[in-house]
C-alpha positions in Angstrom: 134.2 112.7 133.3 133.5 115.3 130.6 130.0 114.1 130.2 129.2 114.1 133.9 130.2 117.3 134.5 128.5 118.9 131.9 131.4 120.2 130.2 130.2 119.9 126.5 131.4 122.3 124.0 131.6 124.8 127.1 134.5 127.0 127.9 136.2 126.0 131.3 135.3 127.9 134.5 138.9 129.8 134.5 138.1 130.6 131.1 134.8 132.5 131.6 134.0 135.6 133.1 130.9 134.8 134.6 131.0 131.2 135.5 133.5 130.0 138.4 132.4 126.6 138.0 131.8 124.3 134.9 128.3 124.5 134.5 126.2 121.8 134.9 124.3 121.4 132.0 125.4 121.3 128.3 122.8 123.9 127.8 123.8 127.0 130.2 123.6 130.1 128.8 126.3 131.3 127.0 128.5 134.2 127.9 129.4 135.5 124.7 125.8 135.7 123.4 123.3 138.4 124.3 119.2 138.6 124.4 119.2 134.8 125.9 115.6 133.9 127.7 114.5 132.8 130.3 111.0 132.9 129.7 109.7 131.9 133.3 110.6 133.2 136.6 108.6 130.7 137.7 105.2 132.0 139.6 106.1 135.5 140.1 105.0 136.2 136.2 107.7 137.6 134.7 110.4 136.6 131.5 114.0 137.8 131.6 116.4 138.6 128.5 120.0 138.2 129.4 121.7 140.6 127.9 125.5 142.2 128.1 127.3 143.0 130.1 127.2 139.0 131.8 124.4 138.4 132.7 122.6 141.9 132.7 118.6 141.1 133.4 116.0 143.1 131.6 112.1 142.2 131.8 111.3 140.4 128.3 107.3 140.1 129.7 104.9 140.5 132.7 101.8 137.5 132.7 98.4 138.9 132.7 97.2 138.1 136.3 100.4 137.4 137.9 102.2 138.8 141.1 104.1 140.4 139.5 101.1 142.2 137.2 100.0 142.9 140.7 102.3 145.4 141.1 101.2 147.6 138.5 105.1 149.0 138.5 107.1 146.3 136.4 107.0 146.8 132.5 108.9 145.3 129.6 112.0 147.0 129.1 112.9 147.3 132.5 116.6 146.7 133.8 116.9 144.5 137.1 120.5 145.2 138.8 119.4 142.7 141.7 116.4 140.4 143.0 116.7 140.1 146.6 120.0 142.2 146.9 121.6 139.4 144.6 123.2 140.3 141.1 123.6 137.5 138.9 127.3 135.8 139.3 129.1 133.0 139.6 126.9 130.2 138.7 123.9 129.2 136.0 121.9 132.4 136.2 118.8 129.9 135.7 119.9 127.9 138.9 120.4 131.2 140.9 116.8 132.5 140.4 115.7 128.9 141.0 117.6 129.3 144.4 115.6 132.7 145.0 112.5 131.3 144.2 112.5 128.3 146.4 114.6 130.6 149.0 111.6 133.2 149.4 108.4 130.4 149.0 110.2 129.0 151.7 110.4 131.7 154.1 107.9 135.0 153.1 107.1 135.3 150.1 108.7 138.5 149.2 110.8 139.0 145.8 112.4 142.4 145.8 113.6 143.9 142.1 115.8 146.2 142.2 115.1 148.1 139.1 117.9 150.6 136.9 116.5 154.2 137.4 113.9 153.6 140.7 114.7 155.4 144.0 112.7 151.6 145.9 113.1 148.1 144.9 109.8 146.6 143.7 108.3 144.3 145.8 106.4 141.3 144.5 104.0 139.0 146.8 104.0 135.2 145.8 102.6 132.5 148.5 104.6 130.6 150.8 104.4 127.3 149.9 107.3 125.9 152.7 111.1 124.5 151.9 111.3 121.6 150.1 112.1 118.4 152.2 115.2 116.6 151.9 112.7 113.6 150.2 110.9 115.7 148.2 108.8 115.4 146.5 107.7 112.4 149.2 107.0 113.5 152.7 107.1 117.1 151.3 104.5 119.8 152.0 105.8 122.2 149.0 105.3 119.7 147.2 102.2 118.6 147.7 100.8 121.8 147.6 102.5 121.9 143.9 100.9 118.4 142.8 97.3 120.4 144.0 97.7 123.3 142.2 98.3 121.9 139.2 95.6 119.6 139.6 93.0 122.1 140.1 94.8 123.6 137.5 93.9 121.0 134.8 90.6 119.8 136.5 89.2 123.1 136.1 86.9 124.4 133.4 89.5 126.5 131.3 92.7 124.6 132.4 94.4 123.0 129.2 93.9 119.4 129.8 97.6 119.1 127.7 98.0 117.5 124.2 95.7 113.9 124.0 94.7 115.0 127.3 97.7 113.7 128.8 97.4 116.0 131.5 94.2 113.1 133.0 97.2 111.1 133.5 98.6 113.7 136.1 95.1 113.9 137.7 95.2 110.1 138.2 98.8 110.7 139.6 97.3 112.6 142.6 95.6 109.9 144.1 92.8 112.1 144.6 89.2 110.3 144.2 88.0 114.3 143.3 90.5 114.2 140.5 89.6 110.9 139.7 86.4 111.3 138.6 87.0 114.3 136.7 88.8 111.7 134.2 86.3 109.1 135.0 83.5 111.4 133.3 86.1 112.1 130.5 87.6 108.1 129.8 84.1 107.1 129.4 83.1 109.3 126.5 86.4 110.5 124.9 86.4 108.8 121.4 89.1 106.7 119.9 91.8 108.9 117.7 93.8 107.8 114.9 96.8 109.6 115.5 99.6 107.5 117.0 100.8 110.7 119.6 97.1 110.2 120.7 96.6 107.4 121.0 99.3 106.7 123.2 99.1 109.8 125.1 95.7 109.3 125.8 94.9 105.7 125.7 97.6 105.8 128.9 95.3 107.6 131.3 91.8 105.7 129.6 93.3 102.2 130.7 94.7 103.3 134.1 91.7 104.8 134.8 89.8 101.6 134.2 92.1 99.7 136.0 91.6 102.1 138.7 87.8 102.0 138.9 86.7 99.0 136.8 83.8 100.8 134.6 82.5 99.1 132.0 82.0 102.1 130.0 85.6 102.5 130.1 86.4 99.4 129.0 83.9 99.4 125.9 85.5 102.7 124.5 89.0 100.9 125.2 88.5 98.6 122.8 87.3 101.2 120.6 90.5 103.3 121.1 92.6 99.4 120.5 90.5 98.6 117.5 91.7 102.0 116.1 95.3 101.2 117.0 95.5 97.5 115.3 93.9 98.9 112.2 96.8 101.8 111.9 99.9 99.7 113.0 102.1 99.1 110.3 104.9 96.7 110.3 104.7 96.1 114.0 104.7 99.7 115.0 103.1 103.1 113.8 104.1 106.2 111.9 103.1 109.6 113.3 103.1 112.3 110.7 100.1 114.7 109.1 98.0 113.2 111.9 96.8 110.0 110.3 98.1 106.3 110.7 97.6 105.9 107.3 101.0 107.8 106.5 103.5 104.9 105.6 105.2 107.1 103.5 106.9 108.5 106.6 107.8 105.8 108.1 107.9 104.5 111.6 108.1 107.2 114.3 109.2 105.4 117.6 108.9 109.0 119.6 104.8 108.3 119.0 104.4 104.5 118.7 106.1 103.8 121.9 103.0 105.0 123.7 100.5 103.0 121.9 102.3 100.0 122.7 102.3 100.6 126.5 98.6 101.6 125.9 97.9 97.8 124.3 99.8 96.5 126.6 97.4 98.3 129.4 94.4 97.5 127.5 95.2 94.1 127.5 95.9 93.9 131.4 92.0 95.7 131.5 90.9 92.9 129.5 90.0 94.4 126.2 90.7 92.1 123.4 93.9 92.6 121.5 95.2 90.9 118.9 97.9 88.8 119.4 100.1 89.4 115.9 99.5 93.2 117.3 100.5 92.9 120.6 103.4 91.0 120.5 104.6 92.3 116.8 105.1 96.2 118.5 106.5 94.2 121.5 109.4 92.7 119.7 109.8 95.8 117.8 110.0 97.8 120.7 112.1 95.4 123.1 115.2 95.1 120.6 115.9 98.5 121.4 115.9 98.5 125.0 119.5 98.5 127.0 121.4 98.4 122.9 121.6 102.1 123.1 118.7 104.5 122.0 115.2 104.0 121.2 115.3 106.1 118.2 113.6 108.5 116.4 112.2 105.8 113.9 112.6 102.7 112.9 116.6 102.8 112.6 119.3 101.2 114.6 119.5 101.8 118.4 123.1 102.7 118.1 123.3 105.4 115.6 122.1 108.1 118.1 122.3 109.2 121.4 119.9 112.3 121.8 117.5 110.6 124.2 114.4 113.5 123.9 112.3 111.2 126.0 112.2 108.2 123.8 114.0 105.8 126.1 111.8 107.1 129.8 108.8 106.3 127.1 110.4 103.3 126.4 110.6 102.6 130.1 107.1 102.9 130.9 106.1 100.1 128.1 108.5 97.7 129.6 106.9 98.3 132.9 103.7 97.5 131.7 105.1 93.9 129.7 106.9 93.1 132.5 103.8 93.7 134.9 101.5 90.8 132.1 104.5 88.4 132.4 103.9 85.7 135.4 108.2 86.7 136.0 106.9 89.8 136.7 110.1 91.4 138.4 112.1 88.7 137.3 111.2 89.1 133.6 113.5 90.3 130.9 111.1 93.2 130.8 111.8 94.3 134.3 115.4 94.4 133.8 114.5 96.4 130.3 112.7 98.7 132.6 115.6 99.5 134.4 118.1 100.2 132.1 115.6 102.6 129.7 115.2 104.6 133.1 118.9 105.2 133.8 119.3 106.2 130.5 117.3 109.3 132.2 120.4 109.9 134.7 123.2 109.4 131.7 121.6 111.6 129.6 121.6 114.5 132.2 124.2 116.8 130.6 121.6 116.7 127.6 119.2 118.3 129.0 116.9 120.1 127.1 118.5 118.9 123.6 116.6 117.3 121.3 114.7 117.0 117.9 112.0 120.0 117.9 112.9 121.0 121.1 114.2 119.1 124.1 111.0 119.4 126.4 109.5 116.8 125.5 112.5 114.8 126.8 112.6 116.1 130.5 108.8 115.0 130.4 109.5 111.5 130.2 113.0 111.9 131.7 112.1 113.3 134.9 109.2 110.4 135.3 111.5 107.4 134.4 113.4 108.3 137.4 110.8 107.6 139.4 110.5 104.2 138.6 114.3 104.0 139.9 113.5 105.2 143.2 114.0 102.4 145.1 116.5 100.7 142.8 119.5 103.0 142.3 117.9 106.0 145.4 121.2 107.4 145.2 121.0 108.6 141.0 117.3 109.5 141.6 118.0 111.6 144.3 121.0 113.6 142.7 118.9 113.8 139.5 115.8 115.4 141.3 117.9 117.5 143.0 119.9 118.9 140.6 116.7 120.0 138.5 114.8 121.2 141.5 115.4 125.0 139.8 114.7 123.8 136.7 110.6 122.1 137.7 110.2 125.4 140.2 111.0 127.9 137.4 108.9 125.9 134.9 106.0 126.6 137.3 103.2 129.0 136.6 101.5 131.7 138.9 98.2 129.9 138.1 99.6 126.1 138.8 100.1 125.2 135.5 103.3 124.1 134.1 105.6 125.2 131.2 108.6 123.5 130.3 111.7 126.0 130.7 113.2 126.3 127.7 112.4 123.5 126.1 111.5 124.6 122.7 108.1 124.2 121.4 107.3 122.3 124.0 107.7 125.4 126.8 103.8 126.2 126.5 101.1 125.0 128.7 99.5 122.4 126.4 102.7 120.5 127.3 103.5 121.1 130.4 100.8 119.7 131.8 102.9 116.2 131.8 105.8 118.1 133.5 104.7 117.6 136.9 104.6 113.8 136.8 108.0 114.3 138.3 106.7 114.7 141.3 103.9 112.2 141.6 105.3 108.6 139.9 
């Protein structure tokens, strides 16, 4: 029960002075520190130190451009006693102002500070974007609007197209034929890396977009971008360090090389010539680890840790794609391995945001494994998207772009960009 309720390493609700429940997440903030962040209050454009005494808010930031610049009255330094009339108390101060958020987008718009020293709360504007529906993000208006913005977002001239240009996979998410061929234009030309994080990350969307339109110019540079990826795999898999596949020294790195074997295994379904020995070599090194306990870090054993940071939702998505070459298809071994790398998305909840370099990363893939369990286990998909609705709304930018809320290095644009696959697979 401890790891379901998220009771790791945290004092118990009658033990805190803030809390009056266990929090929910291993990573609440903590009531004996000061000068925690919360560096996005979502659209509205503003960060927020928690300081003492619990949990005291004072503006850490105000966004160029944002509602909340708007204003011309909200400054750094500033002490908020109350947004909307509501101190922080009882519960995750992160989930609270995810509750205001998605409270005031619902209804008006309007996000009152109450600011230490000012005779008028401040009143900041953002757009009304609708509650979200009980099925969200299906059959959801919010979130639809959401999936556009973001999308213009990254289709537009400026927007950060995300690290590989993962961020075209998201465009093909929308189902959009305008977003479409903004990646068509870009799979056609974009040349084959060397680098295993790019080549998975971006031979993803180059194969899906071929399978999506059938151009031939996609499918020559496929096989430019699988030629790359058979010449760098070592010992049936890839390392992933200083940016060249010619790094053996460093070994394995199973958090890149997962992706470049769901991108072979895409390319082959296209029908760009791969290798056999390559193919079915990174298979077998990948499938071993599948439903035996983690896909690790690198190439050690799958039971020696348990810090998922995306590695087994990655994991997920490459069985998927074996399982959809194999004539058992949903019957297959690789079905079933499917399965049980996304749940490891629900039983890794309580590690949210924990990982090696920063646990963004992780609710990337995390949060889009669970949508392959959607129709399997509806029940675990529906309490994990619901439970982290405050975390994707405060993650949210004013401009439609996406950080990833505290998750470490990863809690920047160029990353974030992934983040909304939540809502579209």
């Amino acid at each position: 029960m401890v790891l379901l309720t998220g009771g790791l390493g945290l004092a118990k609700a009658e033990e805190s002075s803030f809390y009056k429940e266990d929090p929910l997440f291993s990573t609440a903030p903590d009531v004996k520190k000061s000068l925690q962040l919360i560096a996005r209050f979502g659209p509205v454009g503003i960060g927020i130190e928690l300081i003492h005494p619990v949990f005291t808010m004072r503006i850490k930031n105000v966004e160029e451009g944002s509602p909340a610049a708007a204003t011309g009255n909200l400054k750094a330094g500033q002490i908020i006693e109350t947004i909307n009339g509501q101190p922080l108390k009882d519960i995750d101060p992160r989930i609270q102002l995810g509750q205001i958020l998605s409270k005031a987008e619902a209804t008006d718009g309007v996000i009152k500070f109450s600011i230490k020293g000012e005779a008028e709360p401040i009143t900041v504007k953002i757009p009304v974007l609708g509650p979200y529906s009980k099925t969200w993000p299906l059959n959801c208006p919010k979130s639809d609007k959401i999936v556009r913005q973001a999308a213009d977002y990254i289709a537009s001239p400026g927007g950060n197209k995300g690290l590989a240009n993962i961020g075209m996979l998201f465009l093909l998410s929308t189902g959009e034929d305008k977003d479409l061929e903004v990646v068509r234009q870009w799979a056609r030309t974009e040349p084959a890396h060397t680098y295993a994080w790019y080549l998975g990350y971006g031979g993803i969307p180059l194969t899906e977009c071929y399978l999506r339109t059938g151009d031939p110019e996609i499918l020559a540079n496929i096989q430019r971008w699988v030629d790359s990826a058979v010449e760098g795999q070592y010992l049936d898999a890839w390392p992933g360090r200083n940016g060249t596949l010619t790094d053996y020294g460093g070994g394995h790195l199973n958090a890149a090389g997962t992706s470049v074997l769901t991108f072979l295994l895409l390319a082959k379904e296209c029908g760009a010539e791969v290798p056999d020995h390559a193919l079915f070599g990174a298979l077998r090194h990948f499938y071993r680890y599948a439903g035996r306990g983690n896909n690790p870090y690198g190439d050690d054993r799958p039971y020696t840790g348990f810090v998922d940071n995306g590695k087994n939702g990655l994991l997920a998505f490459a069985m998927a794609a074996a399982a959809s070459l194999t004539p058992d298809g949903e019957d297959s071994v690789y079905a079933r391995a499917r399965d049980v790398c996304a749940m490891k998305s629900f039983y890794l909840t309580t590690y949210m945001l924990h990982g090696h370099t920063g646990g963004g990363i992780g609710e990337i893939w995390r949060s889009a494994a669970m949508g392959l369990l959607f129709e399997k286990k509806p029940a675990q998909y529906r309490e994990f998207m619901d439970n982290r609705q405050w975390h994707y709304d405060l993650s949210r930018r004013f401009d439609g772009s996406f950080g990833i809320l505290g998750g470490g290095g990863y809690d920047n644009v160029q990353w974030g960009v992934a983040f909304p696959l939540a809502y579209t697979i």
